[in-house]
N, C-alpha and C positions, 0 to 999 in steps of 0.2 A: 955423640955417644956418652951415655952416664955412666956412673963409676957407682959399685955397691959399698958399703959401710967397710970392708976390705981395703977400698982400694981397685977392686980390680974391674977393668972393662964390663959394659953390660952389653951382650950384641942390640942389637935393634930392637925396635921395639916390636915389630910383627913376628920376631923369633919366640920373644918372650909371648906375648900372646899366644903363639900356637903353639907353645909347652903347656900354658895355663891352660889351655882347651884339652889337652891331654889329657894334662891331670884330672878334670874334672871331669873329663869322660868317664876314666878311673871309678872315680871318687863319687858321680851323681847319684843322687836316688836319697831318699829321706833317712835310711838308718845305715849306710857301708862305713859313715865316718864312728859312728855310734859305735857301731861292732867294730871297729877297729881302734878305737878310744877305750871299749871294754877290754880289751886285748892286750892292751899293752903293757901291762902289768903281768897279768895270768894270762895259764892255758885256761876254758872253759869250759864245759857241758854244753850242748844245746840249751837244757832247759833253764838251767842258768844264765846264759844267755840272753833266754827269752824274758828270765824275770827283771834283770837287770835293765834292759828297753824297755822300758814303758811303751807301752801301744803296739808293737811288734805280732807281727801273727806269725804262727811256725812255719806257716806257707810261706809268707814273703820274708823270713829270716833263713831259712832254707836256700829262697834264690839268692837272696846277696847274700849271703856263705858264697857259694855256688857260682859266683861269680869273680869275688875275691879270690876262690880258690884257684880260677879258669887264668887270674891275673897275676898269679903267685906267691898269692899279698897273706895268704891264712894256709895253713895246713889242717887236714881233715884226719883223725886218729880212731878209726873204731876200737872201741875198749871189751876185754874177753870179761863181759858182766852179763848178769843173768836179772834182767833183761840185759839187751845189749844197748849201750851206751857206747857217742861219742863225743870227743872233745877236741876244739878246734886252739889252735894258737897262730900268733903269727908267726911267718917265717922271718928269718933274717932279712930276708927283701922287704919284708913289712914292716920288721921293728923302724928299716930310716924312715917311715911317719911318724915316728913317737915325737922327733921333737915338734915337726907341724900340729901335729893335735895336741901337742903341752902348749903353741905360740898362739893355734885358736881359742882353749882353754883360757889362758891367759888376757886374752882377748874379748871375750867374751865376758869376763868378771868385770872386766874394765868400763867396757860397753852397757853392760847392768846398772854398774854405780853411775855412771853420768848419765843413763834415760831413765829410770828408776829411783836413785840414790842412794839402791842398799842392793848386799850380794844376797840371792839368793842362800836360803839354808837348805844342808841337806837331809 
């Protein structure tokens, strides 16, 4: 049995593995971490949303909304605007990713400068 940076017991390792499969059941698909990485600061627009992805189409921003919402990861707000406008945020069950998309984040800068040797600008 290993021990986390805590201190504290880790169960097994096939426990662990079939949480991470969970999670990434969650989590799979090209842009749910994207939109929930845009999220985590602001509530958003759709089309906001959509500018902020690069590459995203409304269709398949629509479904992973749509999915995250079905997981209780985003909330969906139609706005009394003319046209009608909505704007998605996360819920409180969503915010506890913030710190994993701040650890991938982080992760990722790191990973750039050692296969690259420079961080991306933005």
């Amino acid at each position: 049995m290993m021990k986390n940076t805590d201190g504290m017991k880790i169960k097994c390792c096939k426990t662990n593995l079939l949480a991470v499969q969970d999670t990434m059941d969650i989590l799979k698909g090209r842009w749910k971490v994207q939109i929930i990485a845009a999220l985590c600061y602001n509530k958003m627009r759709f089309s906001d949303l959509q500018k902020e992805i690069a590459g995203v189409s409304a269709k398949m921003l629509s479904s992973e909304l749509k999915d995250l919402e079905i997981n209780q990861l985003v909330s969906r707000t139609v706005l009394n605007t003319q046209p009608i406008s909505v704007e998605y945020e996360l819920t409180d069950y969503g915010r506890t990713l913030k710190k994993i998309i701040e650890h991938l984040a982080d992760w990722g800068v790191e990973h750039r400068k050692k296969i690259i040797g420079k961080v991306m600008e933005n």
